[in-house]
C-alpha positions as CSV (number, residue, x, y, z in Angstrom):
1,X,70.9,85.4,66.5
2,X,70.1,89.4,67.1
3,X,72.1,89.0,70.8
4,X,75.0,88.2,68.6
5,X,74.4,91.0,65.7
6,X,74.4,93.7,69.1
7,X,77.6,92.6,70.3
8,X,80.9,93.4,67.8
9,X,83.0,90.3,66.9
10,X,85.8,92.2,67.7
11,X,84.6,92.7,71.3
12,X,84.4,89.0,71.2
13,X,88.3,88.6,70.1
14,X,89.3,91.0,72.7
15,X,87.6,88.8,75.4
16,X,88.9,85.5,73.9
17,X,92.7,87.1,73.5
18,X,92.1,88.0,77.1
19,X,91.1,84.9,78.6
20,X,93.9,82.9,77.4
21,X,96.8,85.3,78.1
22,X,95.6,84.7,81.2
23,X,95.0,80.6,80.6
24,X,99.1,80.8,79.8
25,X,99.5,81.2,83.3
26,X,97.3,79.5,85.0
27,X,99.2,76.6,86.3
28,X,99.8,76.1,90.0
29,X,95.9,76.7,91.0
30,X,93.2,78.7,91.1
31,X,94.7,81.7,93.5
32,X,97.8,82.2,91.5
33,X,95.3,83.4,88.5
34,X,93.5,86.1,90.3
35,X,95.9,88.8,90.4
36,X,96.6,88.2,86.6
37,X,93.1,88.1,86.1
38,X,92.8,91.5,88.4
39,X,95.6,93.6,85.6
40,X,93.8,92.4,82.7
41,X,90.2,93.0,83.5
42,X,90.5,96.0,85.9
43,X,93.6,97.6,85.5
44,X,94.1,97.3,81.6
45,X,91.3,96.8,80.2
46,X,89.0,98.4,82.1
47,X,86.0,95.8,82.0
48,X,85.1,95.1,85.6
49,X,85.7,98.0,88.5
50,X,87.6,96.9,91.6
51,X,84.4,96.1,93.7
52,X,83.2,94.3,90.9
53,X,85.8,91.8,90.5
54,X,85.8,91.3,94.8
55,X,82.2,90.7,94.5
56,X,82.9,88.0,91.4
57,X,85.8,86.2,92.7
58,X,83.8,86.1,96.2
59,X,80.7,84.9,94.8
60,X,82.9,82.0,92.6
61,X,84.9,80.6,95.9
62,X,81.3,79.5,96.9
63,X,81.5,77.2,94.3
64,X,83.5,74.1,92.4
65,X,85.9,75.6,90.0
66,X,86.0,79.4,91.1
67,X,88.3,80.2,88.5
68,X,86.2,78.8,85.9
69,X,82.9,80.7,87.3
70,X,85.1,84.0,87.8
71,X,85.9,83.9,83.8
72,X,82.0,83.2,83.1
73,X,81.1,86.4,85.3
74,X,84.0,88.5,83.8
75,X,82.4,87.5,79.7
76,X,78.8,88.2,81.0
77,X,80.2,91.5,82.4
78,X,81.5,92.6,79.7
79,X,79.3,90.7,76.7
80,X,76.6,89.1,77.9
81,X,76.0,85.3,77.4
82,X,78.3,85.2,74.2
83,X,81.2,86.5,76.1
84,X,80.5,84.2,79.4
85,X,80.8,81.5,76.8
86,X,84.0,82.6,75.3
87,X,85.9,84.1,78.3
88,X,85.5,80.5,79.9
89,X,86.5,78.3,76.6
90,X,89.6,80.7,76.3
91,X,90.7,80.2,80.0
92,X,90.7,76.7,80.2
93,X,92.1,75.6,76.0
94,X,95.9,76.9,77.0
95,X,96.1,74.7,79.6
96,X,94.2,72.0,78.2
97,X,96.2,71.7,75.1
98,X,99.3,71.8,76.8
99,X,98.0,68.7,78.6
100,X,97.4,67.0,75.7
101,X,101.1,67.9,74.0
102,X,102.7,67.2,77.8
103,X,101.3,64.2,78.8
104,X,103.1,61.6,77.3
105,X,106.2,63.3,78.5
106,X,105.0,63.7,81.8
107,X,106.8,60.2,83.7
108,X,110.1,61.7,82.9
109,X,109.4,64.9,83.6
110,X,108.2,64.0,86.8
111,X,111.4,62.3,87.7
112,X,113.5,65.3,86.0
113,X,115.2,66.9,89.0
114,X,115.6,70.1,86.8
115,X,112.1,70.4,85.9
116,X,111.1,70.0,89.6
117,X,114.1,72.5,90.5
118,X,112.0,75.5,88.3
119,X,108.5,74.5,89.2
120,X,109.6,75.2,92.7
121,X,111.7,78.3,92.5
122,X,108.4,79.6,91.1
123,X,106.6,79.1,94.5
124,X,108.3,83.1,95.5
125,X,107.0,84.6,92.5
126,X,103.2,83.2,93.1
127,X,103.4,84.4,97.0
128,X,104.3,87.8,95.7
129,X,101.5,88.3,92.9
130,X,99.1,86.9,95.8
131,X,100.3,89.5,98.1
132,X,100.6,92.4,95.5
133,X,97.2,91.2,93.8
134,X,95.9,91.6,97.8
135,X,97.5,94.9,98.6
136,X,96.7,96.5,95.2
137,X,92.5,95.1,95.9
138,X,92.8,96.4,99.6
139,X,93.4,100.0,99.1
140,X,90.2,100.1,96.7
141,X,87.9,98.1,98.7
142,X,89.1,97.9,102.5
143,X,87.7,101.9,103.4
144,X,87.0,101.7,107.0
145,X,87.3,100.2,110.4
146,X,84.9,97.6,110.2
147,X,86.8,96.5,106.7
148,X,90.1,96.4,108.4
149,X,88.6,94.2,111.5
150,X,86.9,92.1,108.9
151,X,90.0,91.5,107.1
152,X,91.9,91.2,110.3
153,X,89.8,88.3,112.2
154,X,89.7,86.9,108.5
155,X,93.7,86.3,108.6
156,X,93.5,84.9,111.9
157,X,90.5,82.4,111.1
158,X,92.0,81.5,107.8
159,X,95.9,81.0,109.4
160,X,95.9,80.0,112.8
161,X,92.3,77.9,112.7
162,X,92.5,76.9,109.5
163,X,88.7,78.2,108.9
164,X,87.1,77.5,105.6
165,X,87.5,80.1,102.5
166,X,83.7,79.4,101.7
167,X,82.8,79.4,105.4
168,X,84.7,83.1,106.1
169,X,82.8,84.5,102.9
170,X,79.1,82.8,104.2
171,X,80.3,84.9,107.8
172,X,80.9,88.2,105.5
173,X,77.9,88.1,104.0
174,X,75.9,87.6,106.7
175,X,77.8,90.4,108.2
176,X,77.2,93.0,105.7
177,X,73.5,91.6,105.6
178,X,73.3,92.7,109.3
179,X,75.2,96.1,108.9
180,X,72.0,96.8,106.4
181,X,69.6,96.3,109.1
């Protein structure tokens, strides 16, 4: 009871309004919700630095539901176990209640050439957060040469061999463990 008397109720709100703007638009997977997540909690708000946010949403593609784990780290961030709690039920009751509302609906709008039409003319718009999400996190954190080939081979593996997400960021870490040595 006194963890919850230290932290404000508004402080609270503010992590809950956060977390489901952002659960508004998180359809279409995990990736399309990072650089959404990226304005809110380091560009508007303030709440996490760049390198903290890299390390977070690094540290949640190691596990199932990154997305899920990269809202708990954000609320602990910012308020402790009360705000992990919140910021991950705000993320996920948007969605979820649109699922309920939507699917009984959902055979015809599966077969509703319209509705198929718009989901994939929004296929653009996700490629370009991604890459603006990616450019905007690379100036901040990509500082010098060993960053830039890191990043480099990383494209390659994760393109043309098809290497593992989770596999690249076990390689990274072991990398940087080595470069302390």
């Amino acid at each position: 009871m006194r963890i919850l008397k230290l932290l404000s109720a508004p402080l609270l709100l503010a992590i809950a309004w956060t977390f489901l703007k952002i659960g508004i638009v998180f359809f279409g997977g995990g990736f399309v919700v990072i650089p959404v997540m990226h304005r809110e909690l380091v560009t508007n708000l303030h709440w996490l630095t760049d390198r903290q946010f890299v390390d977070g949403t690094a540290i949640s593609q190691l596990t199932p539901g990154p997305i899920a784990v990269l809202a708990t780290f954000a609320g602990y961030l910012v308020a402790g176990v009360p705000g992990a709690l919140v910021g991950t039920a705000a993320i996920f009751l948007p969605g979820s209640l649109l699922m309920i509302l939507l699917s009984r609906s959902y055979e015809i709008l599966k077969k509703h050439d319209a509705a198929r039409k718009i989901l994939n003319t929004l296929i653009p718009v996700i490629v370009g957060l991604l890459a603006a999400a990616a450019m905007q996190i690379g100036r901040t954190t990509v500082t010098n040469w060993v960053d830039i080939v890191v990043l480099i081979v990383s494209l390659i593996a994760l393109i043309r061999f098809k290497v593992s997400p989770a596999l690249l960021i076990i390689a990274a870490a072991l990398l940087g463990w080595i470069r302390t040595l």
